[in-house]
Backbone and ligand atoms as CSV (ligand in chain L), in Angstrom:
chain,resi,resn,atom,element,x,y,z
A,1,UNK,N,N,-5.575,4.440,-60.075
A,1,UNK,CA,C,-4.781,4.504,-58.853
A,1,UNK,C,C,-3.562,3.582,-58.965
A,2,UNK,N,N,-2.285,4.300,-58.521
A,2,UNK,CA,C,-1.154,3.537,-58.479
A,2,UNK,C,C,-1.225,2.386,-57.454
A,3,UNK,N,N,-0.817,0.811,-57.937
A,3,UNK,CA,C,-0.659,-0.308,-57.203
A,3,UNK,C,C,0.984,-0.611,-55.845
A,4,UNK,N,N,0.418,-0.692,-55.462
A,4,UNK,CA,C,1.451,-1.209,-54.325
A,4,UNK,C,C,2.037,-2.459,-54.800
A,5,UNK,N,N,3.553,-1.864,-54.726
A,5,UNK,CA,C,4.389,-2.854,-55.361
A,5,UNK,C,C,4.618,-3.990,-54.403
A,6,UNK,N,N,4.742,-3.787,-52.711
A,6,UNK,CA,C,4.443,-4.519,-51.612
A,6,UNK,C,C,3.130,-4.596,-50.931
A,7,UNK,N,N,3.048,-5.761,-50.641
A,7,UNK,CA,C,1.337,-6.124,-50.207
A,7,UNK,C,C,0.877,-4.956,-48.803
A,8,UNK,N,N,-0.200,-4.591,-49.551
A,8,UNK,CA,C,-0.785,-3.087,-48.848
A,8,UNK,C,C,-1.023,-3.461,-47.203
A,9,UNK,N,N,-0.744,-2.823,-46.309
A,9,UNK,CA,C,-0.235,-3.312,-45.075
A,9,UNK,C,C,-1.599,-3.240,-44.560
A,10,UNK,N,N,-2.725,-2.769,-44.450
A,10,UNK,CA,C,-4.158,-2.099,-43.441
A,10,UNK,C,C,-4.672,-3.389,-44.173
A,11,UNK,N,N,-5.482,-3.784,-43.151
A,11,UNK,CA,C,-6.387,-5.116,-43.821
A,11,UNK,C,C,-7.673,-4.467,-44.701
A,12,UNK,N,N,-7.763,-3.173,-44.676
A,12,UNK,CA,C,-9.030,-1.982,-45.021
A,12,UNK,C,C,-8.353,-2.058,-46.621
A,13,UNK,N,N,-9.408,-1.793,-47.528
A,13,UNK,CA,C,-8.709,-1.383,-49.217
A,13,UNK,C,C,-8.192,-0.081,-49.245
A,14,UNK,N,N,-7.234,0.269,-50.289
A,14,UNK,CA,C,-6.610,0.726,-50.387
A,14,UNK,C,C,-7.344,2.260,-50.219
A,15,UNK,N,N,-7.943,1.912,-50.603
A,15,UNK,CA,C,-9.306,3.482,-51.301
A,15,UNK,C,C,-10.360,3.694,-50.071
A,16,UNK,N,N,-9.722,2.793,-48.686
A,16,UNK,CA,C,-10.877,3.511,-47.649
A,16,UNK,C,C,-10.515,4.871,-47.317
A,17,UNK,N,N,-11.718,5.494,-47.161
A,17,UNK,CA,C,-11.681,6.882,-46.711
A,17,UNK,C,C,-10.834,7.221,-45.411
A,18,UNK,N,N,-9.904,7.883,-45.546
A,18,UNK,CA,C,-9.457,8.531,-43.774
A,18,UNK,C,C,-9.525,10.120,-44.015
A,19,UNK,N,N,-9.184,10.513,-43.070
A,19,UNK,CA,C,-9.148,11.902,-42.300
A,19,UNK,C,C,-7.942,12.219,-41.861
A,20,UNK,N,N,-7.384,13.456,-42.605
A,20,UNK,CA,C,-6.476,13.949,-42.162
A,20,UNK,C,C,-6.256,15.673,-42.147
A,21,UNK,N,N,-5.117,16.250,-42.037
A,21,UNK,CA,C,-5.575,17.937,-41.490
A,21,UNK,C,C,-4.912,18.025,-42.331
A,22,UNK,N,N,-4.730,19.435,-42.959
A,22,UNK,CA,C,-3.980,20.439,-43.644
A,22,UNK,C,C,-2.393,20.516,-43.183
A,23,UNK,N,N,-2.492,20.363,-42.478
A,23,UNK,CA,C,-0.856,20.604,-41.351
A,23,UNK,C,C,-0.243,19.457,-41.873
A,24,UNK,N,N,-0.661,17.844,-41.918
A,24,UNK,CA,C,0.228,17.045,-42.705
A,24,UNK,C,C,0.118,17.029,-44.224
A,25,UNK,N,N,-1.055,17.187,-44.501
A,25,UNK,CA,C,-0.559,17.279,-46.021
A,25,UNK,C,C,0.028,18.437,-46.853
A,26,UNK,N,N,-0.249,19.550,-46.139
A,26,UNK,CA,C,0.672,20.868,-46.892
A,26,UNK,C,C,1.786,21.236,-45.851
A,27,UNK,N,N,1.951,20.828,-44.691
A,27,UNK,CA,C,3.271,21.727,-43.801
A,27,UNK,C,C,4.128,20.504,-43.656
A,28,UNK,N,N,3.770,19.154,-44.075
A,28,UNK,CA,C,4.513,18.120,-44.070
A,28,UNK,C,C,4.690,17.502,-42.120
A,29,UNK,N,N,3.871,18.276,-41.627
A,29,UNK,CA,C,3.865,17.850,-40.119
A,29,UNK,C,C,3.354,16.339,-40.000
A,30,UNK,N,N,4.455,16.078,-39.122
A,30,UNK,CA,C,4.190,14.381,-38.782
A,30,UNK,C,C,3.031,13.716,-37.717
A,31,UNK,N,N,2.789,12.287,-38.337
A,31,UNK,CA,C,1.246,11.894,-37.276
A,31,UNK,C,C,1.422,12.015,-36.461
A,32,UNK,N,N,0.543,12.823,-35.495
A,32,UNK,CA,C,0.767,12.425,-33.532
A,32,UNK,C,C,0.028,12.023,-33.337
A,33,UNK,N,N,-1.506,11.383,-33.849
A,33,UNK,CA,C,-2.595,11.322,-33.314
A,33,UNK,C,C,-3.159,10.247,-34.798
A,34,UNK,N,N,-3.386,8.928,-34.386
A,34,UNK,CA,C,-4.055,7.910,-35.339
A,34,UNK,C,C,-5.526,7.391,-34.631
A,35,UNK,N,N,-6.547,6.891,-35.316
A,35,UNK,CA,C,-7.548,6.545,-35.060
A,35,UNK,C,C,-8.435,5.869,-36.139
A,36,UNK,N,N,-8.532,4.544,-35.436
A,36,UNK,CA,C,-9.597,3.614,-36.481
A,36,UNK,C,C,-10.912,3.580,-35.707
A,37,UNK,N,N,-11.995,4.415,-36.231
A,37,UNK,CA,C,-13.032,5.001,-36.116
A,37,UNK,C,C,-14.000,3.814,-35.925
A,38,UNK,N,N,-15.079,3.336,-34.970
A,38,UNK,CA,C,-16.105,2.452,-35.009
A,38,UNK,C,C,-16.818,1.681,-36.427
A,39,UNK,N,N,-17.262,3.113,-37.022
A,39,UNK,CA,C,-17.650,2.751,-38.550
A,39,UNK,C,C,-16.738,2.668,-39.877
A,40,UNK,N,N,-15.369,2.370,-39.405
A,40,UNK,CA,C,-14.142,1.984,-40.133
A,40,UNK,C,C,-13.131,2.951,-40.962
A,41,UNK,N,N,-13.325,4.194,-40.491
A,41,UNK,CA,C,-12.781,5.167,-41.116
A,41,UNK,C,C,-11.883,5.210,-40.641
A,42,UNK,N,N,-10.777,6.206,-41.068
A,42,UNK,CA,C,-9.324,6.007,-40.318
A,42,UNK,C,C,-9.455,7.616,-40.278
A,43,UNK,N,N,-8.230,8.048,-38.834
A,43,UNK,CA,C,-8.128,9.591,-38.638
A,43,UNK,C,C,-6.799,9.474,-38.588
A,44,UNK,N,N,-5.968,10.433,-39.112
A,44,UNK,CA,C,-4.263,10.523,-39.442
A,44,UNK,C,C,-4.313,12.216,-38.800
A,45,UNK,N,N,-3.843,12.743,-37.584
A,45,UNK,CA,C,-3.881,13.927,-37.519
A,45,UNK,C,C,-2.813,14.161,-36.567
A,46,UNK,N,N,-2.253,16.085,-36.761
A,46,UNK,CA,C,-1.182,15.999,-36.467
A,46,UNK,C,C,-1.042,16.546,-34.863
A,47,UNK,N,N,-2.391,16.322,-34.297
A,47,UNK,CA,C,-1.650,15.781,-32.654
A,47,UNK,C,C,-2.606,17.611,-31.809
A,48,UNK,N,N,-2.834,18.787,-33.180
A,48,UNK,CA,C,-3.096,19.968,-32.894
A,48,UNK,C,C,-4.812,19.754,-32.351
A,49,UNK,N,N,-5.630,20.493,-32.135
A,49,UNK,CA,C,-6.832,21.106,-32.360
A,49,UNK,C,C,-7.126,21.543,-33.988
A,50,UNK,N,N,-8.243,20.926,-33.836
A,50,UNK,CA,C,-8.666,21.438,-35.251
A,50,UNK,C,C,-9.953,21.619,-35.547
A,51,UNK,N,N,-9.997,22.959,-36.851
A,51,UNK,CA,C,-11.533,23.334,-37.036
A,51,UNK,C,C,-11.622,22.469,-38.101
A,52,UNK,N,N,-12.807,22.613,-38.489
A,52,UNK,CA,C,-13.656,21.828,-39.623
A,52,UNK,C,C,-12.801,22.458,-40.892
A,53,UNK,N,N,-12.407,22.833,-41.324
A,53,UNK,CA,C,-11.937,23.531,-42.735
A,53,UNK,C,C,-10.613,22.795,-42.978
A,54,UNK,N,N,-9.534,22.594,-41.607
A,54,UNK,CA,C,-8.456,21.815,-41.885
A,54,UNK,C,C,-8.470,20.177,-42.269
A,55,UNK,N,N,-9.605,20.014,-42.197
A,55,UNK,CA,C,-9.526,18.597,-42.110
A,55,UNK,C,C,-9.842,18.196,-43.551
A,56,UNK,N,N,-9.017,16.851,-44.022
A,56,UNK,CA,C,-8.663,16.514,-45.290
A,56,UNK,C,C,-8.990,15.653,-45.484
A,57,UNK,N,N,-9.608,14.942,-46.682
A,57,UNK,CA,C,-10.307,13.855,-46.972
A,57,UNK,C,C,-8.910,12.734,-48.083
A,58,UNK,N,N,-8.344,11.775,-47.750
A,58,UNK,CA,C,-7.955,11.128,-48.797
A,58,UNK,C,C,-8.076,9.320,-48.371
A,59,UNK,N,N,-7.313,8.863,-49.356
A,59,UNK,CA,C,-7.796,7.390,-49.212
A,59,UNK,C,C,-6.265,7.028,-48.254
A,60,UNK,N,N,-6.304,5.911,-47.708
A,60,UNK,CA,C,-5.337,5.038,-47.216
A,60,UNK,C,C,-4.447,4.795,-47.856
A,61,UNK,N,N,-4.311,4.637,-49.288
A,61,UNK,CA,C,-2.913,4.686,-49.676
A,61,UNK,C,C,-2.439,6.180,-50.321
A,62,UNK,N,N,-3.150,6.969,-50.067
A,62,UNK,CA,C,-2.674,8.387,-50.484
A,62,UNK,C,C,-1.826,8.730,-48.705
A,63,UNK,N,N,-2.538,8.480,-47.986
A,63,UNK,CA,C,-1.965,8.799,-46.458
A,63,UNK,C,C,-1.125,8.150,-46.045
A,64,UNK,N,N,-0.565,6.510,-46.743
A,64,UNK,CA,C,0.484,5.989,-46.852
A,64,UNK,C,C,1.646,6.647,-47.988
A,65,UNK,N,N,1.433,7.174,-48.721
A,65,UNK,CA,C,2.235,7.353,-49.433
A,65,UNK,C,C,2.800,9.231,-48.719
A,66,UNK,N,N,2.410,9.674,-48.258
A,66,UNK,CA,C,2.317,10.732,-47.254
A,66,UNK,C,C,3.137,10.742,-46.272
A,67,UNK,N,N,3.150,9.449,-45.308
A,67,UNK,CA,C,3.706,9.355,-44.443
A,67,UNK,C,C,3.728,7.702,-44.165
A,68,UNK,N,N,4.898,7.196,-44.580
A,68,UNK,CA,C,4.600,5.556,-44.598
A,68,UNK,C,C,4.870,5.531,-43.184
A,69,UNK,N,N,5.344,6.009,-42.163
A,69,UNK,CA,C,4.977,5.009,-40.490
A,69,UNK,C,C,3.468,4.715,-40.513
A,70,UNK,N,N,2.618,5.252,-41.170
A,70,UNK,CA,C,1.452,4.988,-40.807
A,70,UNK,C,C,0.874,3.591,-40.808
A,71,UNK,N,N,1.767,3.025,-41.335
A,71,UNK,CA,C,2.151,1.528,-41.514
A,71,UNK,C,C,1.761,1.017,-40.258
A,72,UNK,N,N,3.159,1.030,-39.384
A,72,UNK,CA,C,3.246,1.087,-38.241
A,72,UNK,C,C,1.797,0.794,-37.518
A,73,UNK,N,N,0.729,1.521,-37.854
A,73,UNK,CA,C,-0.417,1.027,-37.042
A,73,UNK,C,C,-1.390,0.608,-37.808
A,74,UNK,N,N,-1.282,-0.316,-38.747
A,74,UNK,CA,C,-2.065,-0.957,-39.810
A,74,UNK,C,C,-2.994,-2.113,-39.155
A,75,UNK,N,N,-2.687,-2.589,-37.945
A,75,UNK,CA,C,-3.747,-3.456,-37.391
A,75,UNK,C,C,-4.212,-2.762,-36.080
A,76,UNK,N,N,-4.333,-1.574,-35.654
A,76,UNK,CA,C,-5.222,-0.551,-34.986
A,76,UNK,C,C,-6.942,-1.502,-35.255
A,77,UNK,N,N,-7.445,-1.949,-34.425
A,77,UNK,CA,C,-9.125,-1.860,-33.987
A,77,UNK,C,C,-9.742,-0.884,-34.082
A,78,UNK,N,N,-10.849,-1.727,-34.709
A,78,UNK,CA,C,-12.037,-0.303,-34.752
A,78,UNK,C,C,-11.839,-0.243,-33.247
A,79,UNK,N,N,-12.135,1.567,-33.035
A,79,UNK,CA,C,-12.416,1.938,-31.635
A,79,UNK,C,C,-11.379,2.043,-30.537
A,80,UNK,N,N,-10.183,1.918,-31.412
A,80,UNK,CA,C,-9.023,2.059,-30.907
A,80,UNK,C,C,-8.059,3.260,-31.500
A,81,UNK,N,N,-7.398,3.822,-30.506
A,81,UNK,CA,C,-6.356,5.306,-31.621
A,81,UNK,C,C,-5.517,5.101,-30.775
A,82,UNK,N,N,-4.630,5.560,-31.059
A,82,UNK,CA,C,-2.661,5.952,-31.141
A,82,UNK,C,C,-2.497,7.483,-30.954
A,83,UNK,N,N,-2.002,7.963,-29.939
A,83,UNK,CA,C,-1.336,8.995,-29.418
A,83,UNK,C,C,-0.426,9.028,-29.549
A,84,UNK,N,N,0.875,9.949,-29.780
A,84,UNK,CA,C,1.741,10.228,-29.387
A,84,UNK,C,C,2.098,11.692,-28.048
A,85,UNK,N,N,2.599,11.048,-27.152
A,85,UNK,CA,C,2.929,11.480,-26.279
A,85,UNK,C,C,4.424,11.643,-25.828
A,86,UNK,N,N,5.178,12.953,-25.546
A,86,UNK,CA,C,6.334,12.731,-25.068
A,86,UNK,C,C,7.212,11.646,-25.783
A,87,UNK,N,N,6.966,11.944,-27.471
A,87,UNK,CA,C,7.816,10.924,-28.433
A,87,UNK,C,C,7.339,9.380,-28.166
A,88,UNK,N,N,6.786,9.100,-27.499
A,88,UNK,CA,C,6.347,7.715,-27.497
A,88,UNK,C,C,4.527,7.514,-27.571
A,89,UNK,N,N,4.537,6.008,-28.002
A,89,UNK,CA,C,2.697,6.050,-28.604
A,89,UNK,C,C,2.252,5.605,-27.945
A,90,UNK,N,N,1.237,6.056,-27.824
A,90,UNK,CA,C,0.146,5.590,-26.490
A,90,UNK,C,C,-0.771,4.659,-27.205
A,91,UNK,N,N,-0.999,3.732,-26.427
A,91,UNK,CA,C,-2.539,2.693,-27.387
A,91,UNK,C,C,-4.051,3.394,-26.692
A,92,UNK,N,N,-5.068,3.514,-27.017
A,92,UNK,CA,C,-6.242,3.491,-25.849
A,92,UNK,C,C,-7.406,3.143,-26.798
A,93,UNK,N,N,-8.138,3.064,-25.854
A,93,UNK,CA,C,-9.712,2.626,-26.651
A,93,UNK,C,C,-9.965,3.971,-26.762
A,94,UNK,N,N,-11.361,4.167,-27.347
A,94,UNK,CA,C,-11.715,5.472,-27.588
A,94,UNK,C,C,-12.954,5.718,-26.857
A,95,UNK,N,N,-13.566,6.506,-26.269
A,95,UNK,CA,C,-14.302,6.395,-25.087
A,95,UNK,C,C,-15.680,6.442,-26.029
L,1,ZN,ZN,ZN,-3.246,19.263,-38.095
């Protein structure tokens, strides 16, 4: 795995598992919807409904290198996600 030439921004290793859809990694559609999962997983998705088949398995710096705002929410809480709404991000707990 390629090293980060700047210190990797998620306090999580590089190689934690997240979740993401088909829509950002093949249609290049941007995050609307972030989530750091209770049991530490991360969700990167693009804001749609989704079935089980779209959803994409890669590590944290593959989903950084994808879409670096994801940066942007690198100290997200477990149990906490990021919306985007009406161009602006929403914080909330996750129920
Ligand atoms: Zn999607």
């Amino acid at each position: 795995m390629k090293l980060f030439k700047r210190k990797f921004p998620f306090p999580d290793a590089p190689n934690t598992m997240c979740f993401t859809c088909c829509h950002i990694l093949n249609d290049n559609e941007p995050i609307a919807y972030i989530s750091h999962d209770e049991d530490g997983c991360w969700q990167f998705l693009c804001g749609k409904n989704h079935t089980e088949d779209e959803a994409r398995i890669v590590s944290l710096a593959e989903m950084l290198e994808i879409d670096k705002s994801a940066a942007k929410f690198a100290d997200l809480k477990r149990g906490e996600c990021a919306e985007k709404r009406d161009g602006s991000w929403v914080l909330r707990k996750k129920a």
